[in-house]
py3Dmol code that shows the C-alpha trace and the ligand (Angstrom):
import py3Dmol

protein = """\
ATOM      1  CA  UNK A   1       0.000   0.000   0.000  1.00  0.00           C
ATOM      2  CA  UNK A   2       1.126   3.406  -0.867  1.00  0.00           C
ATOM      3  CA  UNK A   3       2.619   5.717   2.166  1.00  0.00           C
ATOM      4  CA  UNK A   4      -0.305   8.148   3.194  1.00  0.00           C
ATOM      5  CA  UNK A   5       1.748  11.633   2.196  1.00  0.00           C
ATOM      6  CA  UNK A   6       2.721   9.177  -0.860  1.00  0.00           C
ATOM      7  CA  UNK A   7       2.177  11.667  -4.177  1.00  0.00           C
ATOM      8  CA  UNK A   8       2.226   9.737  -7.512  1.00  0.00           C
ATOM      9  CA  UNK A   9       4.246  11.046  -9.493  1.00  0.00           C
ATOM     10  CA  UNK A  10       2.440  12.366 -12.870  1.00  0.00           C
ATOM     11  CA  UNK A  11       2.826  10.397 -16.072  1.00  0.00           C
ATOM     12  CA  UNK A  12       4.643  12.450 -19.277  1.00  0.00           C
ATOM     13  CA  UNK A  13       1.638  11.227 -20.831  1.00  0.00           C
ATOM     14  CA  UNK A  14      -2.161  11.562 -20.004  1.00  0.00           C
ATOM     15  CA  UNK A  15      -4.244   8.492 -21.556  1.00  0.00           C
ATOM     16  CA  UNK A  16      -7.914   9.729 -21.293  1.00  0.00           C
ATOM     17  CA  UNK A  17     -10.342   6.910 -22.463  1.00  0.00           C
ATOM     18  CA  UNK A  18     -13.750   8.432 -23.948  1.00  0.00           C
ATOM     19  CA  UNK A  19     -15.902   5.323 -25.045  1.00  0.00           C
ATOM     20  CA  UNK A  20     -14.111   4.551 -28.615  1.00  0.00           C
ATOM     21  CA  UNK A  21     -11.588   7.498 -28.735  1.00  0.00           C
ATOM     22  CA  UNK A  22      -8.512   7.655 -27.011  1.00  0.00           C
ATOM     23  CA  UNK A  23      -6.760  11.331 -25.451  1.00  0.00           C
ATOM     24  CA  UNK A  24      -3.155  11.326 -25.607  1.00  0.00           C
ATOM     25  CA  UNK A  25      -1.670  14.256 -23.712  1.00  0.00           C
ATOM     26  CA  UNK A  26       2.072  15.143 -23.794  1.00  0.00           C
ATOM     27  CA  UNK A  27       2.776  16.134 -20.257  1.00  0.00           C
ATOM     28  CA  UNK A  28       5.984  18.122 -19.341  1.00  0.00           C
ATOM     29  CA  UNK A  29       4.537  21.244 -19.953  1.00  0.00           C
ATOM     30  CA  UNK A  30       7.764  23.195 -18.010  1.00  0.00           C
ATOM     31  CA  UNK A  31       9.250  21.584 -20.836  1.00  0.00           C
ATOM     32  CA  UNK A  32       7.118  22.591 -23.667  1.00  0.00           C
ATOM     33  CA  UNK A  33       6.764  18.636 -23.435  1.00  0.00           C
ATOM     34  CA  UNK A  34       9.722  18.553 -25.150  1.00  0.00           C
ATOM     35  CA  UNK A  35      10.976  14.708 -25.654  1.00  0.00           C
ATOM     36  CA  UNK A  36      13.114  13.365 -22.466  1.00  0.00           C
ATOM     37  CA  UNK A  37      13.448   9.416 -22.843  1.00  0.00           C
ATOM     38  CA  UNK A  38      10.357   8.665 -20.151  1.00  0.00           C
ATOM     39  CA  UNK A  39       7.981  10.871 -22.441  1.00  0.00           C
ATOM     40  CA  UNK A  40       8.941   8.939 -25.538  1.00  0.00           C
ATOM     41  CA  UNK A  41       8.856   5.421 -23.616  1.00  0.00           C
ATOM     42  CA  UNK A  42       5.191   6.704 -21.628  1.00  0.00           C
ATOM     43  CA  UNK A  43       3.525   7.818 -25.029  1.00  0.00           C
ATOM     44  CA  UNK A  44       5.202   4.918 -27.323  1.00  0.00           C
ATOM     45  CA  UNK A  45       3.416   2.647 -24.593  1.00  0.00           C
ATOM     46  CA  UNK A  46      -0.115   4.491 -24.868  1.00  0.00           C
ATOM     47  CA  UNK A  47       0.389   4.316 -29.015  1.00  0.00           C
ATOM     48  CA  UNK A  48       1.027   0.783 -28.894  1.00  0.00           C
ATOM     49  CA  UNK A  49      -1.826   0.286 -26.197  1.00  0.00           C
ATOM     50  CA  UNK A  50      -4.239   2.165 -28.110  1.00  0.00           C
ATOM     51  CA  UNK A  51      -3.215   0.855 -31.807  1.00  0.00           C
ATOM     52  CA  UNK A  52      -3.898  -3.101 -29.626  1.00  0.00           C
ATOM     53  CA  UNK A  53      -7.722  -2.267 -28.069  1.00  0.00           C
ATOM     54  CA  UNK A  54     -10.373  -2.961 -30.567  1.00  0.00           C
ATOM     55  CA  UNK A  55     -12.488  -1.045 -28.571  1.00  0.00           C
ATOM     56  CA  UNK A  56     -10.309   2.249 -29.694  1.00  0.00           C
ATOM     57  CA  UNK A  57     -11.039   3.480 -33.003  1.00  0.00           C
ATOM     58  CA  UNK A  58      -9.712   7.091 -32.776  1.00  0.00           C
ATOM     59  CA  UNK A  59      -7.279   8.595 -31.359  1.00  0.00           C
ATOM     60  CA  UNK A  60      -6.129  12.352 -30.204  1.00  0.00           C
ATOM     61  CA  UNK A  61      -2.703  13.970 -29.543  1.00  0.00           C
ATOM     62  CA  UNK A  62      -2.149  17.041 -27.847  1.00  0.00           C
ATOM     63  CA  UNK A  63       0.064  18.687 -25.640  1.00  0.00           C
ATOM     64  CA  UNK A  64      -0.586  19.912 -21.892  1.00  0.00           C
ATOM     65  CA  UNK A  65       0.218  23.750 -20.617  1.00  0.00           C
ATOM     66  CA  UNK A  66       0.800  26.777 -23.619  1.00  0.00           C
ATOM     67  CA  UNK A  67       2.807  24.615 -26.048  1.00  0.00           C
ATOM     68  CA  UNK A  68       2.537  21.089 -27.789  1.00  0.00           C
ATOM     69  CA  UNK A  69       5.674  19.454 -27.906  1.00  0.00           C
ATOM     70  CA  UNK A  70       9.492  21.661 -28.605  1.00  0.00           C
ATOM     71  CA  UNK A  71      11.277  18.741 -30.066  1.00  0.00           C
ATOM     72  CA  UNK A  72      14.099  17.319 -28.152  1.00  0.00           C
ATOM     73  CA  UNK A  73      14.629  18.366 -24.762  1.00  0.00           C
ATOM     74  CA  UNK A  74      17.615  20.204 -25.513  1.00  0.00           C
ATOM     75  CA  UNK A  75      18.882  20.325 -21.851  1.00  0.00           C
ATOM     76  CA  UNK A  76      19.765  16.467 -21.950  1.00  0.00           C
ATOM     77  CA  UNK A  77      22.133  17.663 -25.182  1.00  0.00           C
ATOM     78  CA  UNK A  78      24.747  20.111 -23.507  1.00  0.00           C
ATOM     79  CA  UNK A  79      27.830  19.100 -22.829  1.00  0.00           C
ATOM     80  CA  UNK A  80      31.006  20.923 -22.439  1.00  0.00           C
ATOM     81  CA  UNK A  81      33.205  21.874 -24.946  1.00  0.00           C
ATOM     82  CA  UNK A  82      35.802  18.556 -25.975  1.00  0.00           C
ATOM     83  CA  UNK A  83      33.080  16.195 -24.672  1.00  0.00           C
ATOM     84  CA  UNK A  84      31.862  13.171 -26.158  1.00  0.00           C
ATOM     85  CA  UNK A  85      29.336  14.278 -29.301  1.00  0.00           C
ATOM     86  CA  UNK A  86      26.161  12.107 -28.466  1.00  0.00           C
ATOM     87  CA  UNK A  87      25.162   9.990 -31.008  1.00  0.00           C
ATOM     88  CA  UNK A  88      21.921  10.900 -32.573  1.00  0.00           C
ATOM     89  CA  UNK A  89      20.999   8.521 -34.812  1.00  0.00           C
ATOM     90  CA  UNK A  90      20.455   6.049 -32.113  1.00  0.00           C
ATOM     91  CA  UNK A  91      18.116   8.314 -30.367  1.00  0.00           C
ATOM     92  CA  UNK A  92      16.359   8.376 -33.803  1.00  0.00           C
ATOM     93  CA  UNK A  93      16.726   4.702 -34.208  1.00  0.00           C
ATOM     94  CA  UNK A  94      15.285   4.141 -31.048  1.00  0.00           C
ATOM     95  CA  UNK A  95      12.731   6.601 -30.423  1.00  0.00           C
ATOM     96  CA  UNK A  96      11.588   9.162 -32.926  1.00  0.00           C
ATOM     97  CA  UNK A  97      11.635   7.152 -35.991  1.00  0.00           C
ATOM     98  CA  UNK A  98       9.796   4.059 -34.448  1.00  0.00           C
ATOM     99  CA  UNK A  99       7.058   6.478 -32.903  1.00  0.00           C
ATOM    100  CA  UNK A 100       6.540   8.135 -36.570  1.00  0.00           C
ATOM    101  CA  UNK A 101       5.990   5.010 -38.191  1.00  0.00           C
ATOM    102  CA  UNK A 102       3.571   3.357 -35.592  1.00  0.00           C
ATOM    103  CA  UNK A 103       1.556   6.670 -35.853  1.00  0.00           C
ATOM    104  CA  UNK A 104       1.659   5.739 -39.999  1.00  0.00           C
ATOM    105  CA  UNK A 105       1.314   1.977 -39.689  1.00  0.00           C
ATOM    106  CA  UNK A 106      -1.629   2.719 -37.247  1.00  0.00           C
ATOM    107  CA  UNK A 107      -5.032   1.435 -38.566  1.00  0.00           C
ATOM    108  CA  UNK A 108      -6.820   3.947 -36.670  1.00  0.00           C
ATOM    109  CA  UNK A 109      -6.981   7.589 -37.733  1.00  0.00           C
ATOM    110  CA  UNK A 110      -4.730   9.998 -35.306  1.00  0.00           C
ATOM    111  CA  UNK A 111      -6.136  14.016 -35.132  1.00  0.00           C
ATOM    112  CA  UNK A 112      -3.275  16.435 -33.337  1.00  0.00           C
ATOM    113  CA  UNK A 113      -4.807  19.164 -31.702  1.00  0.00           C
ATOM    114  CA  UNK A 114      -1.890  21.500 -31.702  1.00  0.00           C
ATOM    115  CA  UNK A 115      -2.227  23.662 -28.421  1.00  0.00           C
ATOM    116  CA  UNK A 116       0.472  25.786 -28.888  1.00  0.00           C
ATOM    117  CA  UNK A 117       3.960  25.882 -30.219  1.00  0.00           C
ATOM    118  CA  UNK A 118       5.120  22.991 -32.113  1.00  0.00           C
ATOM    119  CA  UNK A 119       8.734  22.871 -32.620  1.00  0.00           C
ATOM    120  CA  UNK A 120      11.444  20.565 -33.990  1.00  0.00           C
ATOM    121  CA  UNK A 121      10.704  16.795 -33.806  1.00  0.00           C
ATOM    122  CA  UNK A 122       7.329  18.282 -32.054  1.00  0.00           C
ATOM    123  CA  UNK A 123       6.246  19.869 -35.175  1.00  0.00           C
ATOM    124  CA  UNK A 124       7.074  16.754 -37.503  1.00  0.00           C
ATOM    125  CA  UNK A 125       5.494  14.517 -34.759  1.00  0.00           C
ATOM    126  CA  UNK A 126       2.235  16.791 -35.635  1.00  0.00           C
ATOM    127  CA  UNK A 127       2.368  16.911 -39.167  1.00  0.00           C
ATOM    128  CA  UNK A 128       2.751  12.676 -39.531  1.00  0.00           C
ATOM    129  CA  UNK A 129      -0.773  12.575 -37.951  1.00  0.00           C
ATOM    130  CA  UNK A 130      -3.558  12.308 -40.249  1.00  0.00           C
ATOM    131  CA  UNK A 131      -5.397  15.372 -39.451  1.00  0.00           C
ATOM    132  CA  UNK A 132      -3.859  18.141 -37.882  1.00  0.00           C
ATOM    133  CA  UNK A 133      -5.597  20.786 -35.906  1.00  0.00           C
ATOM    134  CA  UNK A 134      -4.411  24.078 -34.275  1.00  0.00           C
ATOM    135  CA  UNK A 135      -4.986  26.710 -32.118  1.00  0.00           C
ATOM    136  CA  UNK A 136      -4.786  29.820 -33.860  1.00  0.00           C
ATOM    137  CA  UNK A 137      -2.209  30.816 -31.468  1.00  0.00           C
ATOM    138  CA  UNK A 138       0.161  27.926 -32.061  1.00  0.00           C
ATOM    139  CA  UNK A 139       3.015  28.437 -34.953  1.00  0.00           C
ATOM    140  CA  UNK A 140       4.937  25.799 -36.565  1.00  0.00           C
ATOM    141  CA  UNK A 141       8.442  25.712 -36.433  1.00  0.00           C
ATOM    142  CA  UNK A 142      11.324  23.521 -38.519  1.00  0.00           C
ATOM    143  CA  UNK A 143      13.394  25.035 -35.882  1.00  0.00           C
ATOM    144  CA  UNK A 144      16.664  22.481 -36.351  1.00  0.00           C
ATOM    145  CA  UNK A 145      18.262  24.557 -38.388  1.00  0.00           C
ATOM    146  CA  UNK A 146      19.453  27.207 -35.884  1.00  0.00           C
ATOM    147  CA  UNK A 147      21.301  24.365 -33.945  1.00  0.00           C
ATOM    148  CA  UNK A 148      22.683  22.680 -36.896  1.00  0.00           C
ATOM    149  CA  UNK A 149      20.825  19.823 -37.770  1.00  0.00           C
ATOM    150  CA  UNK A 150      18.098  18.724 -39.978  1.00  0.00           C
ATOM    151  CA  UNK A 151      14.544  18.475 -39.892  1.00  0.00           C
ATOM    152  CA  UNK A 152      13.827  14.894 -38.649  1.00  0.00           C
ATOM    153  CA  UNK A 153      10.656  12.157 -37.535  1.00  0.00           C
ATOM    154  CA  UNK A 154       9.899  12.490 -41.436  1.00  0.00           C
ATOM    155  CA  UNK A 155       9.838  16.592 -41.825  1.00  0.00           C
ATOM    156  CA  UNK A 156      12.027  16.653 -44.738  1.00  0.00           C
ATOM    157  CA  UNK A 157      10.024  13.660 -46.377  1.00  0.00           C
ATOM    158  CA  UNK A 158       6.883  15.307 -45.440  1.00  0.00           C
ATOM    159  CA  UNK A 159       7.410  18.856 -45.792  1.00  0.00           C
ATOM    160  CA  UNK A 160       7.705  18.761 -49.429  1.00  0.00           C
ATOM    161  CA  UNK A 161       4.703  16.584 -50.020  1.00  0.00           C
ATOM    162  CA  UNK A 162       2.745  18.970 -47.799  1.00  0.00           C
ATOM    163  CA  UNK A 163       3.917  22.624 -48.796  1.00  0.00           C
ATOM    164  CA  UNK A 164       6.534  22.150 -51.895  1.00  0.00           C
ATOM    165  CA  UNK A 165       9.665  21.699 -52.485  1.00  0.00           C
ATOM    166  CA  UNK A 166      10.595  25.760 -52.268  1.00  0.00           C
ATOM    167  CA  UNK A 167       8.557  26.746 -49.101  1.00  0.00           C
ATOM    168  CA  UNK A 168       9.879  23.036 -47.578  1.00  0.00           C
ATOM    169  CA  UNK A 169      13.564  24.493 -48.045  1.00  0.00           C
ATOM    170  CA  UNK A 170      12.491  28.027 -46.761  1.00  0.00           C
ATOM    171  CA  UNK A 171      11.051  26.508 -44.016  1.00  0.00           C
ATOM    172  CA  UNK A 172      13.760  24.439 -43.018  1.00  0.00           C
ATOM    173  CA  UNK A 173      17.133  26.334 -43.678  1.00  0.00           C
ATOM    174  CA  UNK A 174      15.257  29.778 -42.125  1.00  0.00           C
ATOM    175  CA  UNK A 175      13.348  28.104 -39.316  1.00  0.00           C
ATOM    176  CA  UNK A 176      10.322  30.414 -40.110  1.00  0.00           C
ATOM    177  CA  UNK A 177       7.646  29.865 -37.422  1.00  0.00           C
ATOM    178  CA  UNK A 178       4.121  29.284 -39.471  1.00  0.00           C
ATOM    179  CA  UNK A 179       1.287  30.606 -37.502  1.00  0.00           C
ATOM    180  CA  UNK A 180      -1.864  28.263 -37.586  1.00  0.00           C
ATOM    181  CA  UNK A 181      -3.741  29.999 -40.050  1.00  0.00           C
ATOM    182  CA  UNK A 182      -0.527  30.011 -42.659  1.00  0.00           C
ATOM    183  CA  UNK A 183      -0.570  26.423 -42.015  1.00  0.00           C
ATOM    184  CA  UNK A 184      -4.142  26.144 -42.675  1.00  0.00           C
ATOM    185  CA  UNK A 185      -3.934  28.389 -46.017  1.00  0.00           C
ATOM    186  CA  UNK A 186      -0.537  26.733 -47.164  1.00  0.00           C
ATOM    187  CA  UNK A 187      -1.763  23.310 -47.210  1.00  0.00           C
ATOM    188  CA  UNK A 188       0.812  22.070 -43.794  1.00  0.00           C
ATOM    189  CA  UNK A 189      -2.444  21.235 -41.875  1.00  0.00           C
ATOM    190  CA  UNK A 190      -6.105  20.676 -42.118  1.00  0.00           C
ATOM    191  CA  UNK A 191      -7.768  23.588 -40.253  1.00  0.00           C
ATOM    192  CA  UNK A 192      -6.923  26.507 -37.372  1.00  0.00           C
ATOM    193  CA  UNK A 193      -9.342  26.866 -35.002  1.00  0.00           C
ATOM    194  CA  UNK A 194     -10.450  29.518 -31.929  1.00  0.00           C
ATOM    195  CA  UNK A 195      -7.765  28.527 -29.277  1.00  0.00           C
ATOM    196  CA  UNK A 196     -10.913  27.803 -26.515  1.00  0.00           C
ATOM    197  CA  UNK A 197     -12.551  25.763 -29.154  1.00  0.00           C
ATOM    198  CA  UNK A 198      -9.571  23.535 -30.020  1.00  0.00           C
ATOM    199  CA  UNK A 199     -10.234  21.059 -27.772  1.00  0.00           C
ATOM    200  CA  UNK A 200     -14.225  20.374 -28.601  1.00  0.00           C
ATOM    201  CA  UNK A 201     -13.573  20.711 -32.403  1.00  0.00           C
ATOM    202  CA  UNK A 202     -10.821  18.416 -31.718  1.00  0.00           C
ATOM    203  CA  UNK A 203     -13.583  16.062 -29.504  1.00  0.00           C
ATOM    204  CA  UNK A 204     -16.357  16.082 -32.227  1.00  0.00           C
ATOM    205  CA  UNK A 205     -13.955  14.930 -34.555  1.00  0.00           C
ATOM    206  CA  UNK A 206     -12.673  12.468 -32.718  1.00  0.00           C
ATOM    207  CA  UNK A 207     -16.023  11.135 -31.712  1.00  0.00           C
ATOM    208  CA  UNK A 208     -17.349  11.089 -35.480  1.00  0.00           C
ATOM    209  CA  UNK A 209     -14.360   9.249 -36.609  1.00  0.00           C
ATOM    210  CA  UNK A 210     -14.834   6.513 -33.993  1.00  0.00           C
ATOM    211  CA  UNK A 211     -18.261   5.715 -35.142  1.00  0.00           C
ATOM    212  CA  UNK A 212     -17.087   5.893 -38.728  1.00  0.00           C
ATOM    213  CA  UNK A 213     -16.350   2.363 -40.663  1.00  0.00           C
ATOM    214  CA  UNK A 214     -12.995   2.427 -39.219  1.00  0.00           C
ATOM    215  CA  UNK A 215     -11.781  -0.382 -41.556  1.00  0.00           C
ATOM    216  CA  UNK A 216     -12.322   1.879 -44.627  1.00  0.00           C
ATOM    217  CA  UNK A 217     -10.499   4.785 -42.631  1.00  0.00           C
ATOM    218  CA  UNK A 218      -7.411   2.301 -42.030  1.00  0.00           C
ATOM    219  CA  UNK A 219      -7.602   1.596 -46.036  1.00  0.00           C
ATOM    220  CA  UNK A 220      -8.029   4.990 -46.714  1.00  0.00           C
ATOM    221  CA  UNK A 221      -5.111   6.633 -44.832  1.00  0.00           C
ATOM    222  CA  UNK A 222      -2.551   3.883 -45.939  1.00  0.00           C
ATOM    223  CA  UNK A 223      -3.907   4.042 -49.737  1.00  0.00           C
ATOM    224  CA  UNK A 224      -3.271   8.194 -49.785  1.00  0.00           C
ATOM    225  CA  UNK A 225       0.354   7.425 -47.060  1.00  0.00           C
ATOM    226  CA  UNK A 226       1.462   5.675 -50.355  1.00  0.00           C
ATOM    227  CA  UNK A 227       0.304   7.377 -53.366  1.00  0.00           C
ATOM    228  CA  UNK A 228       2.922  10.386 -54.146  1.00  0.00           C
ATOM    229  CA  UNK A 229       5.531   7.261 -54.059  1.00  0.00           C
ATOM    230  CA  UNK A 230       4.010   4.744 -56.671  1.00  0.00           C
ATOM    231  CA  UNK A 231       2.655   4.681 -60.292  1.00  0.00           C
ATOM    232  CA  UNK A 232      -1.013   4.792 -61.066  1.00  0.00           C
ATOM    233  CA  UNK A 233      -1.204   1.417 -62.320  1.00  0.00           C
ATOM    234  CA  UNK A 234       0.105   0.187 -58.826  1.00  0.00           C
ATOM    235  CA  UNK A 235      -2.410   2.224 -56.711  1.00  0.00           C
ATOM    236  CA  UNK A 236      -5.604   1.440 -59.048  1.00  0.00           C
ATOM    237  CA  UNK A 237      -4.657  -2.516 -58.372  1.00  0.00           C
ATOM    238  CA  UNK A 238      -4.421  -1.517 -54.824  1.00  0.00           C
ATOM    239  CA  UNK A 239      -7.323   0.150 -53.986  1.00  0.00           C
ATOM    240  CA  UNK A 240      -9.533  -2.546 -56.222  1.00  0.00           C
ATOM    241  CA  UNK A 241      -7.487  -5.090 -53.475  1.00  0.00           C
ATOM    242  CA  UNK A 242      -9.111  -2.706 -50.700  1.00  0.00           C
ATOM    243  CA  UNK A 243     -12.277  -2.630 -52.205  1.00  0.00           C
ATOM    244  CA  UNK A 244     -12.749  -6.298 -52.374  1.00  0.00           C
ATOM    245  CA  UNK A 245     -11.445  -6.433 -48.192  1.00  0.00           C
ATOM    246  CA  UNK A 246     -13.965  -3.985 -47.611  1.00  0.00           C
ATOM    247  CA  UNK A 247     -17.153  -5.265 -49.729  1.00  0.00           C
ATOM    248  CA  UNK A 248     -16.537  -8.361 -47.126  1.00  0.00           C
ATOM    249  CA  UNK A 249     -17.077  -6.207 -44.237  1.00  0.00           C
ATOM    250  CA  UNK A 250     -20.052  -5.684 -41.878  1.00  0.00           C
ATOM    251  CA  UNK A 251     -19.700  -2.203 -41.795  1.00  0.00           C
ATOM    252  CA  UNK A 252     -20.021  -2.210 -45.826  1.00  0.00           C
ATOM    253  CA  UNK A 253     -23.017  -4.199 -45.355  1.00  0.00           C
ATOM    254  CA  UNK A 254     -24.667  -1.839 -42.510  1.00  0.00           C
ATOM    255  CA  UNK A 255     -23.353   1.375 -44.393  1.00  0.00           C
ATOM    256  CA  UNK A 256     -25.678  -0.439 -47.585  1.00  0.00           C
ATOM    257  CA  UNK A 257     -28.502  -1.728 -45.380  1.00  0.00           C
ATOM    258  CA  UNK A 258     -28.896   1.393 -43.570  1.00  0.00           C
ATOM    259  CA  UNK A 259     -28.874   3.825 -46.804  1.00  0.00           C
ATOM    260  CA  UNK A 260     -31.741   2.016 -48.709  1.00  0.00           C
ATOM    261  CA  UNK A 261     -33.588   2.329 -44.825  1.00  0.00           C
ATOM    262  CA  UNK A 262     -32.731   5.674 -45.018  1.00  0.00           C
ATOM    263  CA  UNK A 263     -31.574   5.683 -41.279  1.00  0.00           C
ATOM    264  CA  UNK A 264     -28.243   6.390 -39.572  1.00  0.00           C
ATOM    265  CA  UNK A 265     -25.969   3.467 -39.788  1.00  0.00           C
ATOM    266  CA  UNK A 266     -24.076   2.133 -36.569  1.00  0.00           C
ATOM    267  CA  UNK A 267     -21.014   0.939 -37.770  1.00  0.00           C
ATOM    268  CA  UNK A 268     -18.705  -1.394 -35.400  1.00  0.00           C
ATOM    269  CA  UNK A 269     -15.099  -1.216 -36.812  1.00  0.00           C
ATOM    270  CA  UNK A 270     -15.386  -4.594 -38.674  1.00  0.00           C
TER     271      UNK A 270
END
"""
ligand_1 = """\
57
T3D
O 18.742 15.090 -29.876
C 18.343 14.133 -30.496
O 18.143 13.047 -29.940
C 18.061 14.230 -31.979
C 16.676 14.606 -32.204
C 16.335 15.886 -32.375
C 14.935 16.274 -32.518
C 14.700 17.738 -32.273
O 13.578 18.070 -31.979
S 16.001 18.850 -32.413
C 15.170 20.403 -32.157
C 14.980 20.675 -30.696
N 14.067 21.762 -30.445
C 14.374 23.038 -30.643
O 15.442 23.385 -31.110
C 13.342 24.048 -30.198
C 13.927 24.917 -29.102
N 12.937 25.842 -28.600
C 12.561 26.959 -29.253
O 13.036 27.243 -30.341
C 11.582 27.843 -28.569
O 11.624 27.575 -27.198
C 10.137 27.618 -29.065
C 10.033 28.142 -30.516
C 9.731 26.158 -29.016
C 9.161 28.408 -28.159
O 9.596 29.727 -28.067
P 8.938 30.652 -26.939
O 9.543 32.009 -27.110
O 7.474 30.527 -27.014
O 9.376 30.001 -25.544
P 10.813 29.987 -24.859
O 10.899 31.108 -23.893
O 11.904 29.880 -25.875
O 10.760 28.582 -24.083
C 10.016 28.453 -22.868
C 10.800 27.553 -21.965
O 10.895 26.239 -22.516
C 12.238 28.050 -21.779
O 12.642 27.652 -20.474
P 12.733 28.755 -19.281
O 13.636 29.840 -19.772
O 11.318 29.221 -19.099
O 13.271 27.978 -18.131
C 12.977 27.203 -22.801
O 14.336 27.066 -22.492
C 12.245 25.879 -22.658
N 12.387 25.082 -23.869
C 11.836 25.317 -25.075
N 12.191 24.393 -25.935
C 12.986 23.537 -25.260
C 13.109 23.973 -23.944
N 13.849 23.320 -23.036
C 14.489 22.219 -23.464
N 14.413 21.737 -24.713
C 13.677 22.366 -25.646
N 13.581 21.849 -26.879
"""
view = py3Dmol.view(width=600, height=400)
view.addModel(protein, "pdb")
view.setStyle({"model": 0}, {"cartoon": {"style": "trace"}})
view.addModel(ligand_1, "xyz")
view.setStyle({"model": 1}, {"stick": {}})
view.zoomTo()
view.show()
């Protein structure tokens, strides 16, 4: 049993369950929930736990306190001048890159609600969801550049498929921060919203697209994840293989049944 003065110490990540969709909240907000290794391992853990529960068919990111996530926490990076350079490919071996493709790989759609500043790694973590929302107050920035390195967890991949190959560059060598509604207009995320109504929009959403034939969704997202990178002949073969996985589902059969009734279907995810 727990001491009575005992005080549990709060998770990096907040796991909210709300019936069918999932609340992931990034929780060092001193930090700017910046990435230390326990937030990566803590929200790794709720992906994976999330991505495994049938009963979860949508899920939201966000960040706790003014910002969403600043990237790496840089204060686990200084060292003194002559010391060992840290190596960081292994951190992206181990952590970032594994956590961008589960979020990719994930059958489920994944909404960011983008409190506040996303920055680094924390803005690239954002953009590999599948639809991004921010506050109109948050700003966006590739902000790697002004410490030497380059725009990882998939930013220079997804960057140009999002905004171009000139405003990617801009982005990235300049570290430009991108206010929501840029983002919005340029194409780098789905829609800015009021800052107090981030969080319902980000809700209803979330809600709709866990009653929503999530099968098709998880076709869906990986048909469009792959279709800048093969031929048109390749993609029409794959979605006819998607259509014929889905024309065996119950949801295709209730999404049918319930048109010709002319009544709101209840899909179950299968
Ligand atoms: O290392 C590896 O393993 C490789 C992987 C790298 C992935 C990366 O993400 S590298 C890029 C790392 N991130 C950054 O370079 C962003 C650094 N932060 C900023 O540029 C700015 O803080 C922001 C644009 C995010 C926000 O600016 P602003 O003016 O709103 O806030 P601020 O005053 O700069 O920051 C507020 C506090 O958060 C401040 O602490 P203080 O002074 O109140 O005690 C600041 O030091 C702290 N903070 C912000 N970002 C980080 C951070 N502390 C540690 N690490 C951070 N990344």
């Amino acid at each position: 049993m727990a001491p009575e003065n005992h005080v549990a110490k709060p998770s990096e990540v907040l796991v909210e369950h709300r019936g069918a969709l999932r609340v992931l909240t990034l929780n060092r907000p001193d930090k700017l929930n910046s990435f230390n290794e326990a937030q990566h391992r803590a929200l790794r853990a709720a992906m994976d736990a999330a991505a495994a529960d049938d009963e979860c068919r949508a899920i939201i990111l966000t960040g706790a306190g003014r910002g969403f996530c600043a990237g790496q926490d840089l204060s686990d990076r200084v060292r003194p001048e002559g010391g060992a350079a840290p190596d960081l490919g292994a951190t992206l071996e181990t952590f970032y890159n594994p956590l961008i493709r589960a979020i990719r790989a994930l059958p489920k759609p994944v909404i960011c609600a983008v409190n506040g500043v996303a920055a680094g790694a924390g803005a690239n973590l954002a953009l590999a969801c599948d639809l991004v929302l921010a506050a109109r107050s948050a700003k966006f920035v590739q902000a790697f550049s002004k410490i030497g390195l380059i725009p990882d967890s998939g930013g220079t991949w997804m960057l140009p498929r999002l905004v171009g190959e000139a405003r990617a560059k801009a982005l990235a060598m300049l570290a430009i921060p991108v206010p929501a509604e840029e983002a919005e207009r340029i194409g780098m995320i789905y829609r800015a919203v009021d800052d107090a109504a981030l969080m319902g929009e980000a809700i209803a959403l979330g809600e709709a697209l866990a009653k929503a034939p999530t099968l098709g969704l998880a076709e869906t997202k990986a048909l469009i994840q792959q279709a800048l990178t093969v031929s048109l002949d390749r993609q029409l073969d794959d979605e006819r293989d998607a259509q014929r996985r889905l024309g065996r589902s119950a949801d295709y059969a209730e999404g049918v049944r319930a048109f010709m009734e002319k009544r709101e279907a209840t899909f179950r995810g299968r």
